[in-house]
C-alpha positions, 0 to 999 in steps of 0.5 A, spaced: 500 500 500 502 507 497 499 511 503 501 506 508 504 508 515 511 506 516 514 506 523 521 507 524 524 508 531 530 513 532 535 508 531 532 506 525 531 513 521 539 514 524 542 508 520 539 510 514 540 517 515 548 515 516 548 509 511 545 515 507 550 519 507 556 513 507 553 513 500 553 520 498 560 521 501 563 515 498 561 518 491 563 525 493 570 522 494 570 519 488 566 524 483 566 531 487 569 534 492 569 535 499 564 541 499 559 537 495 560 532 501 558 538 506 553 541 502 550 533 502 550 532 509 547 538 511 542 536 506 541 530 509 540 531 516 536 537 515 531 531 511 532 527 518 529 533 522 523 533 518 517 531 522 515 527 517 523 525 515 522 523 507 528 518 507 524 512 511 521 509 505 523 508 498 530 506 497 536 508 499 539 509 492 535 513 490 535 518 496 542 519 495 542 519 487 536 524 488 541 529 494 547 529 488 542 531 484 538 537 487 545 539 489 547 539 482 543 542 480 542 549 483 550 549 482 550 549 475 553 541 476 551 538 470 554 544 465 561 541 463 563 549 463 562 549 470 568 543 475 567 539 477 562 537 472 558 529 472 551 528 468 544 526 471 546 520 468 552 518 471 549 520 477 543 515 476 548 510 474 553 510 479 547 509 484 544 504 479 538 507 479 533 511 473 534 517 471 526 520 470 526 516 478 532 521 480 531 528 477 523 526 481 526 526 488 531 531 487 526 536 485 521 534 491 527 535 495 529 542 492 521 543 491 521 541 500 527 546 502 525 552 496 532 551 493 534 556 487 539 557 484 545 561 487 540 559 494 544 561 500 543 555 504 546 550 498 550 553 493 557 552 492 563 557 494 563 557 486 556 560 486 557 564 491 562 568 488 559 569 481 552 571 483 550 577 480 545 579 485 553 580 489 553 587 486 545 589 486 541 592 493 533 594 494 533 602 495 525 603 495 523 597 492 528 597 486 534 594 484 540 598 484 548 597 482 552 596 489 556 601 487 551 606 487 549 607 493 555 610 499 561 606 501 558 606 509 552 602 506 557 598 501 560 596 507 554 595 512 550 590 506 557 586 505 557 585 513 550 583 513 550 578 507 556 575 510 552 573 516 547 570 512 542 576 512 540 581 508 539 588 506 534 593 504 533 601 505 528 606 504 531 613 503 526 618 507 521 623 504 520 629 507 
């Protein structure tokens, strides 16, 4: 039955959780590099604290295939222009598993955390550095070039966004 409820202990969901990410960091080490094994760990423990945590049912495989994948694809991981690069299918086969099965759990899981591209929480360095939203700030509802407003504010914009936030301002009216 699809809808049927399936009861995990915690201990149960932890040994998924880490045989999870055993296979996602085995196939970063060999494919990737250490920051996709961040940022697919990072993913995987959030999943495991979701009250209804996606990777108790279904197979392995396809959870880890899928994490690969939804990373992949918010930091340009399939554009050969962009290192390191592997296809969707490389990925599918790797984990032995179907590609239109893969890119669907990968886009429920971006779908589950609002992941975009050059998405804060889950891009790479890489990414971080070529966004072009970098050098843009709302003044009054507009996007305006960085530099256009004075270096003070310059600076306050790069320390918030450095600390995860962000920055808008509304200039007074008299």
């Amino acid at each position: 039955m699809k809808n049927e409820l399936i009861y995990m202990d915690k201990e149960e969901l932890k040994e998924r959780e880490k045989n999870l990410l055993e296979m996602t960091g085995v196939f970063c080490s060999q494919k990737l590099d250490d920051e996709y094994f961040r940022l697919s760990e990072k993913l995987i423990k959030k999943m495991g604290r979701k009250r209804e945590v996606p990777f108790k049912r279904g197979k392995l495989e396809i959870w880890a295939a899928a994490v690969i994948y939804a990373i992949g694809s918010v930091n340009f991981l399939f554009d050969k222009s962009f290192e390191p690069y592997v296809t969707t299918q490389e990925i599918s086969d790797y984990f032995g598993t179907k590609n239109s099965t893969v890119s669907n759990k990968a886009r429920q899981i971006r779908e589950m955390f609002n992941m975009v591209v050059f998405d804060d929480e889950f891009a790479t360095k890489q990414m971080n550095e070529i966004n072009p939203f970098n050098d843009v700030v709302v003044v009054d509802g507009l996007i305006v070039p960085l530099s256009s407003i004075p270096e003070n504010l310059q600076e306050l914009v790069r320390k918030e966004r450095s600390e995860g936030r962000d920055i808008e301002f509304t200039t007074e009216r008299e």
